[in-house]
VOGU-3710 file (C-alpha; in Angstrom, 3 decimals, decimal comma):
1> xxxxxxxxxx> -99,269/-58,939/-36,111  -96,747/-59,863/-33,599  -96,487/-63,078/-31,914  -98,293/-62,965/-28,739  -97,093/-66,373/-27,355  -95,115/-69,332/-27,933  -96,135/-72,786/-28,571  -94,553/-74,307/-25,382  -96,491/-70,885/-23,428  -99,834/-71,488/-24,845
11> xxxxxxxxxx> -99,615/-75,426/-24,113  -98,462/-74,739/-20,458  -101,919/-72,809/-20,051  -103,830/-75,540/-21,582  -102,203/-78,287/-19,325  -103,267/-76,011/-16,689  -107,014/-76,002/-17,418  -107,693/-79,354/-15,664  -106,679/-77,633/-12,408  -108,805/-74,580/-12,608
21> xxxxxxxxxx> -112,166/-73,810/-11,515  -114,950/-71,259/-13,023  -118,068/-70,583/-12,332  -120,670/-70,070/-14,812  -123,880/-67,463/-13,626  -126,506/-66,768/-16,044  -129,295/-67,797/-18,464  -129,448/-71,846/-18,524  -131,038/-72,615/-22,449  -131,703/-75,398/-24,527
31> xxxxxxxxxx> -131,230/-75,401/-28,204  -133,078/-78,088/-30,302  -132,144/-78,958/-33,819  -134,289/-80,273/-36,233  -132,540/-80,926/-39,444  -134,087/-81,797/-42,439  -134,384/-81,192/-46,176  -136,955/-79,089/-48,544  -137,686/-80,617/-51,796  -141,175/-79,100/-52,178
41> xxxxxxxxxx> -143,275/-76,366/-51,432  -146,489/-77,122/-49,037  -149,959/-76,576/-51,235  -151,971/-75,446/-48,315  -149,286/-72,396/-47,901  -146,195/-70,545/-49,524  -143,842/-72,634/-47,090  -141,177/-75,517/-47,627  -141,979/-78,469/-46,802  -139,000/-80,009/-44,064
51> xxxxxxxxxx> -138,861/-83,762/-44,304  -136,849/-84,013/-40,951  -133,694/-86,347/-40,894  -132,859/-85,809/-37,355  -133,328/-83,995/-34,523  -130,584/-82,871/-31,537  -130,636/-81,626/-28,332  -128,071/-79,335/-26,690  -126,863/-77,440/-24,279  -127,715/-73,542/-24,803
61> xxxxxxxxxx> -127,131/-70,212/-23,237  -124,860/-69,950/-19,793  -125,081/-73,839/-20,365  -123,097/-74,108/-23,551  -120,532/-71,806/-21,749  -119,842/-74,640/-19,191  -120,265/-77,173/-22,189  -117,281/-75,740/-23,430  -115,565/-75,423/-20,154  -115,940/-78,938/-19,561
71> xxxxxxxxxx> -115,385/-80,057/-23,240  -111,484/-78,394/-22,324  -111,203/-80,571/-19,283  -111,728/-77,397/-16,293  -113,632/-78,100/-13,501  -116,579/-75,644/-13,978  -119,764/-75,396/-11,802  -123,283/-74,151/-12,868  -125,840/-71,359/-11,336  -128,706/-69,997/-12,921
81> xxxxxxxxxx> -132,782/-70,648/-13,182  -134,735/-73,633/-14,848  -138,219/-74,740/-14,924  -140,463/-77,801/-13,638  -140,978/-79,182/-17,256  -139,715/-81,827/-19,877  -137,243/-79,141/-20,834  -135,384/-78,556/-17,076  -135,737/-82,278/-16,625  -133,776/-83,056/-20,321
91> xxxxxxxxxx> -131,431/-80,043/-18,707  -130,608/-81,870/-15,182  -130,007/-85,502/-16,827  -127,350/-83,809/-18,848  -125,228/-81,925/-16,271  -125,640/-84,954/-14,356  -123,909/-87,548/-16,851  -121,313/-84,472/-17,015  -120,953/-84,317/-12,977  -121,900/-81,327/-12,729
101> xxxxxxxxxx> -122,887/-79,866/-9,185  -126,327/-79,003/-8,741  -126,476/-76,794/-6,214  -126,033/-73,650/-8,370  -129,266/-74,708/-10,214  -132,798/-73,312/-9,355  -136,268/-74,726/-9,969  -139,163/-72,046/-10,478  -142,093/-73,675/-10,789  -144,461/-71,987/-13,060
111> xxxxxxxxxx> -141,836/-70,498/-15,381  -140,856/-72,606/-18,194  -137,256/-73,459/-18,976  -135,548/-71,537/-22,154  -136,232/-73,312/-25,719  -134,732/-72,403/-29,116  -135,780/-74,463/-31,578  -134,524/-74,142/-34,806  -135,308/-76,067/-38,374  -131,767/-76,397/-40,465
121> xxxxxxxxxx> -132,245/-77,608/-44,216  -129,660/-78,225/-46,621  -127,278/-76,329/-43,678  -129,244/-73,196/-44,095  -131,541/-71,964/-40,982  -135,724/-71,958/-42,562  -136,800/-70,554/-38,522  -136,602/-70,408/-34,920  -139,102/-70,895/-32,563  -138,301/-69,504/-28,726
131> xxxxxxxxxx> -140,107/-70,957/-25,522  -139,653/-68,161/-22,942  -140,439/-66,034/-20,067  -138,006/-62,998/-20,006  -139,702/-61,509/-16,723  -137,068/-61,034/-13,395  -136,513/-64,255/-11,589  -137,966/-64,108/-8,462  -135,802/-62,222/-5,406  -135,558/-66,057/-3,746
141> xxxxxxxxxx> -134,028/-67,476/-6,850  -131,560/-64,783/-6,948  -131,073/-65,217/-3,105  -130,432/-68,919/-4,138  -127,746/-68,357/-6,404  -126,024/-66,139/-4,255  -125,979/-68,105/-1,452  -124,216/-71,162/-3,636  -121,876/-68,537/-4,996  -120,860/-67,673/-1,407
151> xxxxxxxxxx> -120,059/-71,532/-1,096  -117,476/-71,509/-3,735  -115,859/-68,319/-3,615  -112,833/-69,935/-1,918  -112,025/-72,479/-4,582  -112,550/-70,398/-7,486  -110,154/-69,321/-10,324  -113,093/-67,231/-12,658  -116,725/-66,327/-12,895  -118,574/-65,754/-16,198
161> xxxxxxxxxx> -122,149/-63,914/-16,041  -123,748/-64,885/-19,445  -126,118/-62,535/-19,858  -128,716/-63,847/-22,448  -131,455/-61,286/-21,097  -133,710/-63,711/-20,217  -134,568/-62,726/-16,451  -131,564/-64,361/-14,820  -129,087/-61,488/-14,876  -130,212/-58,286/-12,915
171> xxxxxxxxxx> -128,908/-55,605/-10,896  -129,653/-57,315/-7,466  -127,982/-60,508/-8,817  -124,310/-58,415/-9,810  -124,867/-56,419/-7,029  -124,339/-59,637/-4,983  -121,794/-61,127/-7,145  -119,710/-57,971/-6,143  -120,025/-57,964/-2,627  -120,166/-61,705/-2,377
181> xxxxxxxxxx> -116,316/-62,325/-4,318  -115,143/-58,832/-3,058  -111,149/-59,152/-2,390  -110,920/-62,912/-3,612  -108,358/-63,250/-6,311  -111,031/-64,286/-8,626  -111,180/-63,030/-12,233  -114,799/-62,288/-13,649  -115,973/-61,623/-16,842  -119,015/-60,726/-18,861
191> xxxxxxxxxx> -120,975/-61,381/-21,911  -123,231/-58,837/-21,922  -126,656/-58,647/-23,770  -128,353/-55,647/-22,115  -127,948/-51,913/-23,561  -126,594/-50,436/-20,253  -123,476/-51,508/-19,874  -123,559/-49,599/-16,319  -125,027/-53,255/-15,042  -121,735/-54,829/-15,181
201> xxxxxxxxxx> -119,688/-51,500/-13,797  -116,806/-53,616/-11,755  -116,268/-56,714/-13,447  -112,799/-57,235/-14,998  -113,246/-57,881/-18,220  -116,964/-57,543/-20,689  -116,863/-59,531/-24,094  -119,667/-57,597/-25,904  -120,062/-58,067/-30,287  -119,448/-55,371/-32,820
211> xxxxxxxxxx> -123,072/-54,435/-32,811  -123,611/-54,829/-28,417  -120,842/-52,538/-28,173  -121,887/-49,882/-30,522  -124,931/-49,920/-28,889  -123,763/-49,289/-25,592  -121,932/-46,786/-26,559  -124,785/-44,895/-28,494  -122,762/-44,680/-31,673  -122,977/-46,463/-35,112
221> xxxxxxxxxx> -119,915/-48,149/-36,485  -119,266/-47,484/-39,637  -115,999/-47,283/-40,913  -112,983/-49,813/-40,454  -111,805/-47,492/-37,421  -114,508/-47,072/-35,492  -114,366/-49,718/-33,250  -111,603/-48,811/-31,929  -113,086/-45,640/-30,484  -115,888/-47,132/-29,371
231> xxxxxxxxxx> -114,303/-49,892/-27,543  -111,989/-47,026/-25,766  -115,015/-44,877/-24,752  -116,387/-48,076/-23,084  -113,398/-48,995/-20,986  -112,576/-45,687/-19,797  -116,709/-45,053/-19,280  -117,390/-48,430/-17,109  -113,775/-48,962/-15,336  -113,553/-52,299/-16,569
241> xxxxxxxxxx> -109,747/-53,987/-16,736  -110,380/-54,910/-20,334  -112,713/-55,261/-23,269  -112,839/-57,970/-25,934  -115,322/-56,944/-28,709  -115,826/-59,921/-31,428  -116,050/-58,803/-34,877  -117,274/-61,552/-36,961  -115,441/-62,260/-39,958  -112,760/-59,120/-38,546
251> xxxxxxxxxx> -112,121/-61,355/-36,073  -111,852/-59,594/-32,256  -109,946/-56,432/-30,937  -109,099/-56,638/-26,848  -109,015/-53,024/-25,315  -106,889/-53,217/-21,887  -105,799/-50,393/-19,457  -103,220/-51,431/-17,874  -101,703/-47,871/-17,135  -102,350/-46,661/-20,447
261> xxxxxxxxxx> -105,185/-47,412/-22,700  -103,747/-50,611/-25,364  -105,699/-52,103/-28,048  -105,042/-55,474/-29,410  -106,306/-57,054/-33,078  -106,663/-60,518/-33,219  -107,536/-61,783/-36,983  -110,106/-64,319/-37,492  -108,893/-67,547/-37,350  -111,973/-69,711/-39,243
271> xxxxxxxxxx> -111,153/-71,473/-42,461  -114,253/-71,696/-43,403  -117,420/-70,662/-41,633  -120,199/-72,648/-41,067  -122,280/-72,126/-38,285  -121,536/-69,374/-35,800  -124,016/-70,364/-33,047  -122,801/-70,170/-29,821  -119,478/-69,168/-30,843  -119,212/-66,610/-28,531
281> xxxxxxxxxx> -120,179/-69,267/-25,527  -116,712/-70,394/-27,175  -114,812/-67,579/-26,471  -116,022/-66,806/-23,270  -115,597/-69,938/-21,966  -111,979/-70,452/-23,341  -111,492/-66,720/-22,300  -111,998/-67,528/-18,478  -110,650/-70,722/-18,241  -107,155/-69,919/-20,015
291> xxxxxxxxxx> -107,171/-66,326/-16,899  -108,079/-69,227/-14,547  -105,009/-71,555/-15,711  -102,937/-68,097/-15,243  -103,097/-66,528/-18,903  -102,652/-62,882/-19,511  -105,788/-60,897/-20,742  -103,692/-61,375/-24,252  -103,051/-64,725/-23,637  -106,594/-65,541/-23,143
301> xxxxxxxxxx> -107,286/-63,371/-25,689  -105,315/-65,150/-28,697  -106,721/-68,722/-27,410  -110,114/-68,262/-27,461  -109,785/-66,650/-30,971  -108,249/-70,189/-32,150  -110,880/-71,778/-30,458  -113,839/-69,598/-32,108  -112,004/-70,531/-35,318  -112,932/-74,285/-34,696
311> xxxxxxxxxx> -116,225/-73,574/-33,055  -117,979/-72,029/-36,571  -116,473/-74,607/-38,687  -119,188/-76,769/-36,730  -123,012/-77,151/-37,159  -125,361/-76,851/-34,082  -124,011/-75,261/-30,628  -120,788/-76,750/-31,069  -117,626/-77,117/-28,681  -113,931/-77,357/-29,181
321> xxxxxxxxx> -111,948/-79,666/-27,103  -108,524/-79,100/-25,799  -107,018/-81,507/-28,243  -108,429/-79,897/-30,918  -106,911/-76,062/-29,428  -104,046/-77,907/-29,407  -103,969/-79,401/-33,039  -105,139/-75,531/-34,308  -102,057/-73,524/-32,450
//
């Protein structure tokens, strides 16, 4: 693969990230970690037994995007939906010792904020347990977030929609996004959980996995090849700018029309793999921040790959900060 960048290039973009703004719209979640180890098996069941070690608590969903954002030094703000309990509360007390601006962030009383909990022993993943209400936020909520949106269209550089499917990202919500940032130089991007891509028809760039896209696209990838057609057939079906598919362990392919229809491989980048939660939170957020700071969709491309590299080669919902970026290129 050809070089797509220099050294001195790539750092000039990073320096940069301090000065640019994104926006973050989507599905605010909270992961909690229990980790523990299994050295027996329980008598009143055919379960293992977790003695717990520890637990964590972390930012999930849209909120692990801006986790990342921040963890690279950009100024990033925060819209999307919470609840009235212990969960939302835990939520607000940690965007707040990361001074983050509220005013993107909605209370619903009566719906509970997003939980994943999951039980790690011996680094292996025993379950999951979701608290969740995956019913449309109400029309005011959405009216909310649009209205803060509105606010900071001026300033902004990027807007992610992190699409989680949890009620948060509907038609009326892009709808508004569209008209709200229509003819502002701002770039937007996707990561897209829901089957039609159709939703997100006008954003620049979507950031869908091997198995979203395929989906989409109503075909099954099979062979080495196929992605490539697939992720074609999407960008010329939805009109987006470009289209960065992750591939796991393939590492990611960028589709771009720019003209003519280009496709991009970017190998994987992970010495060793470890934990690949949130990893595409990672490359998202590095993806929108680096077209913020003035990157090419290449650009952006090849340094959120490096910083997915760093991101699985971490337990939990992990982030990569820009001195680590920096230590990987």
């Amino acid at each position: 693969m050809k070089r797509i960048m220099s050294k001195r290039r790539a750092f000039a973009i990073i320096e940069n990230f301090s000065r640019s703004r994104v926006l973050v719209v989507g599905d605010i979640m909270a992961d909690h970690f229990i980790w523990g180890n299994v050295s027996r098996i329980s008598p009143e069941a055919p379960v293992p037994v977790v003695e717990v070690r520890k637990d964590s608590f972390m930012l999930g969903g849209c909120a692990n995007v801006l986790n990342n954002i921040f963890a690279m030094g950009g100024r990033v703000h925060l819209a999307g939906v919470i609840g009235t309990d212990e969960t939302g509360k835990r939520l607000l007390a940690e965007f707040r010792s990361r001074g983050v601006d509220m005013g993107g962030i909605v209370v619903e009383a009566g719906r509970p904020t997003t939980l994943k909990t999951r039980i790690v022993a011996h680094g292996q993943q025993v379950v999951r347990f979701d608290r969740e209400d995956r019913k449309p936020v109400q029309a005011k909520s959405v009216r909310k977030i649009l209205s803060y949106i509105e606010s900071l269209r001026d300033d902004l550089g990027a807007l992610v929609v992190s699409d989680y499917n949890k009620g948060v990202v509907t038609r009326p919500l892009l709808e508004g996004i569209r008209k709200g940032i229509a003819g502002r130089p701002i770039f937007t991007c996707v990561d897209p959980k829901q089957r039609d891509f159709s939703l997100y028809q006008g954003f620049d760039i979507v950031t869908p996995n091997h198995y979203e896209a395929g989906r989409a696209a109503g075909e099954e990838m099979q062979n080495g090849q196929d992605h490539i057609r697939v992720g074609m057939k999407l960008l010329q079906q939805y009109d987006f700018k470009a289209l960065l598919m992750t591939r796991g362990e393939e590492g990611m392919s960028l589709f771009e029309r720019d003209g003519r229809m280009r496709h991009t491989a970017f190998p994987a980048e992970a010495r060793e793999v470890f934990d690949v939660t949130g990893a595409g939170d990672t490359v998202i957020g590095v993806l929108a921040l680096s077209m913020a700071a003035g990157a090419s969709f290449r650009e952006a491309a090849y340094l959120a790959n490096h910083a997915a590299g760093i991101a699985v080669g971490k337990s939990g919902t992990a982030t990569v900060t820009r001195e680590e970026l920096k230590s990987a290129l």
